[in-house]
N, C-alpha and C positions, 0 to 999 in steps of 0.2 A: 709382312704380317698376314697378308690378305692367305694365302696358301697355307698356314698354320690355324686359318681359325680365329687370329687373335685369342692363342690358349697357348699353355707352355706343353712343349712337346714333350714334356714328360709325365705333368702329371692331368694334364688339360684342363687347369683351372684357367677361368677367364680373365683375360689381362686389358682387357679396356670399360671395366666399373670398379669401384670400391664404394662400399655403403649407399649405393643408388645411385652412385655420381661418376658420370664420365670420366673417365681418368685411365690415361696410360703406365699400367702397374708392374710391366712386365718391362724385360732386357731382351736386345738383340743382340745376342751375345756371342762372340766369336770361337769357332769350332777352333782355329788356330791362333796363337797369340800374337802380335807386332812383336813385344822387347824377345828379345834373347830369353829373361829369365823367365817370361810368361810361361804360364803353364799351355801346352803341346804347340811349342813353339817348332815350328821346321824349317830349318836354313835354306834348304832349297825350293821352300814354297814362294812362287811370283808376290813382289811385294804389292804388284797394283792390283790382286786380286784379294788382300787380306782383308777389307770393307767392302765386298761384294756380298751379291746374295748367296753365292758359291757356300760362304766361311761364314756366313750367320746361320745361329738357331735361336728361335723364340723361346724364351725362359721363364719363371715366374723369378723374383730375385734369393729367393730360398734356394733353388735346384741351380742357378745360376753360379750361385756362393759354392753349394754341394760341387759342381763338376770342374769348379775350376781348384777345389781344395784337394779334389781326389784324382788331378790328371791321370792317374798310373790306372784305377780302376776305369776312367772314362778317358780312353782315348781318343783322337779324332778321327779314325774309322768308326767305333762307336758311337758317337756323337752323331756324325751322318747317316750310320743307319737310323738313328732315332730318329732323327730328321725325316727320314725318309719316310717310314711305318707311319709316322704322325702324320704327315703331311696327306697319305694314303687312307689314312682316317677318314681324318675332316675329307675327303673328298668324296669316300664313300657314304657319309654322312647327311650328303643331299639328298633330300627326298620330292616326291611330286609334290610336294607345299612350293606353289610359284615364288619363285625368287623376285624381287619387287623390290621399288623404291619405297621406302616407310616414310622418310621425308624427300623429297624433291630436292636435288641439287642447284645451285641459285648461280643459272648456267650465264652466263655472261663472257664478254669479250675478253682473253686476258691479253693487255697490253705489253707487261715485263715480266721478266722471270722471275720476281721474286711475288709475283701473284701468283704463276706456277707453280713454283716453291712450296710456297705458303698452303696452298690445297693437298697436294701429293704427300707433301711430308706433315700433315694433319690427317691424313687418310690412314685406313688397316686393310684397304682391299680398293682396286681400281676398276673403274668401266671407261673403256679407251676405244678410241676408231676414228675414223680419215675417211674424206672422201677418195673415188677414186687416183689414183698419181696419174700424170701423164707419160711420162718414160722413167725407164729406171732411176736419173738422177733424184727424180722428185721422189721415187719410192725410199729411194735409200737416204733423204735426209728426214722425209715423214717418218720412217719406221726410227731414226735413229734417236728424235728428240722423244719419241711418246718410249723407248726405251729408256734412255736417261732417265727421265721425268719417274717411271715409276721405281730404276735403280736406286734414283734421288729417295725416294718413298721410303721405300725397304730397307733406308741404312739411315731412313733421319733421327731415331734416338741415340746414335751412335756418333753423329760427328758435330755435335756444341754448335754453336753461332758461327763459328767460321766457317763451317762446314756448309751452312744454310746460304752462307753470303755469298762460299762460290758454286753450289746449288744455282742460286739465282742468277748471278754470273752467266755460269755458263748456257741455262735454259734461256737466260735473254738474248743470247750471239744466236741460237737458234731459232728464235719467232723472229729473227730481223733477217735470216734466209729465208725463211718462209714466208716473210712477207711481200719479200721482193720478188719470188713466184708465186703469189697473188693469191695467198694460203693466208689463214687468221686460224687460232685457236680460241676457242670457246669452252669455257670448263665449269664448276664450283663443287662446293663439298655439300654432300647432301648424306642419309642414313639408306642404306641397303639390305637387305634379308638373303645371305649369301646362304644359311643352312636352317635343319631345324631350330627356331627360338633362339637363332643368331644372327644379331641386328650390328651390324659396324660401319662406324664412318666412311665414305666411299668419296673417291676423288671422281669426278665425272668429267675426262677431257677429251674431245675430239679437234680435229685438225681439218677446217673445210675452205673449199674452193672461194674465193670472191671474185666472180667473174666482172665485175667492176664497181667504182667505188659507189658506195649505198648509203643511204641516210642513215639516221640513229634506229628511225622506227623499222627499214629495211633491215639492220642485220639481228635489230632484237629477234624479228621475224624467221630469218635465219639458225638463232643459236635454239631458240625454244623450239623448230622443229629437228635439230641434231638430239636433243635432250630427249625429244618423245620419240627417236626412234628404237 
C-alpha cells in the first residue's frame, strides 16, 4: 500500500479513513486470479507469485467490483500499467514538505514473529534498516527477513487469519537466526507523512547488532536511538 499512496490506483480516493476514522477501506486486489474461472486467470502464471506484490493492485471496493466484472475491458496488462502510472504518481507527488514522523513509532524489542506480524501488516508504508552485516551470510539473511516482513505487509488484507499465523510462523524462525548471530530487531507502528497532506500508518523496523547481552535499560537505549536515526 505504501507505494500506491494508500489511494486506489484508479481513482485515488483514500483508502485508510472513512468519516474521520481509521479504517482500511480499500482491496489489494489481484491483477491475476488463483481459480481457473476467475476473472484474467492465466494457466501459466507461477502459482507462488499470485499473492505477491508482483499480482496486486490497490483498489477502492467500487473499481475493484468494476475490473474484476469487466475482465475483457481491463486486462492484466492493463491493470499493470495502471499500476504502474499511479504508483509514478504518488511518487511524483512528494514535495519539499519534510517527510516526518507525525506520531513516533513505540519502537521496542520484538521478541516473535507475530509482533512482527502484527506491526507490518497494520502498516500502509514501511521505514526499514540494519545495522552493518558482517559477511555476506549475515547480509543475505538481514536483507531476506526485512523483505519478508514487508512482503508479509503488502498482501496482509489478502490472506485471513491463517495467513497472519504463518506470517508470524515464519518471521519467527527468522529473529531466531538472527538472534543467534547476535542481531535483535526493534520495531513498532507509529503515523508517517510519506506526501503532501498524506499521513499513514508506518511500520518502523530495524535489525541491529548486540554486541553483548545488555540490561533492559541498555537496549531501551539502543532501540530509541535506531528509531531517531
Amino acid at each position: 500500500m505504501g507505494r500506491a499512496g494508500s489511494r486506489c490506483a484508479i481513482c485515488n480516493s483514500e483508502l485508510t479513513h472513512l468519516d474521520g476514522l481509521d479504517s482500511i477501506v480499500g482491496d489489494e486486489a489481484h491483477i491475476r486470479s488463483r481459480k481457473p474461472s476467475g476473472p484474467r486467470h492465466e494457466p501459466d502464471y507461477p502459482v507462488e507469485m499470485v499473492d505477491t506484490y508482483a499480482n496486486l493492485i490497490l483498489l477502492c471496493k467500487a473499481h475493484h467490483k468494476l475490473v474484476d466484472d469487466n475482465w475483457v475491458v481491463f486486462p492484466s496488462e492493463a491493470l499493470e500499467e495502471i499500476k504502474r502510472n499511479h504508483e509514478h504518481r504518488v511518487k511524483e507527488s512528494l514535495t519539499n514538505e519534510a517527510s516526518d514522523w507525525v506520531e513516533d513509532p513505540d519502537v521496542r524489542r520484538l521478541e516473535t514473529g507475530t509482533e512482527l506480524a502484527n506491526i507490518v501488516m497494520s502498516a500502509s508504508a514501511y521505514v526499514m534498516g540494519n545495522d552493518h552485516p558482517g559477511d555476506e551470510e549475515e547480509a543475505t539473511i538481514i536483507s531476506a527477513l526485512l523483505q519478508e516482513a514487508q512482503d508479509w505487509g503488502d498482501i496482509a488484507g489478502d490472506v485471513g487469519q491463517r495467513g497472519r499465523v504463518d506470517a508470524a510462523m515464519s518471521l519467527h524462525s527468522q529473529l531466531e537466526d538472527l538472534a543467534a548471530r547476535g542481531f535483535a530487531v526493534v520495531g513498532g507502528l507509529g503515523r508517517y507523512r510519506i506526501a503532501r497532506g498524506l499521513i499513514v500508518p508506518t511500520a518502523f523496523v530495524r535489525i541491529v547488532r548486540v554486541a553483548a547481552p545488555q540490561g533492559e535499560d541498555g537496549f531501551a537505549g539502543a532501540a530509541q536511538g535506531a528509531a531517531d536515526e
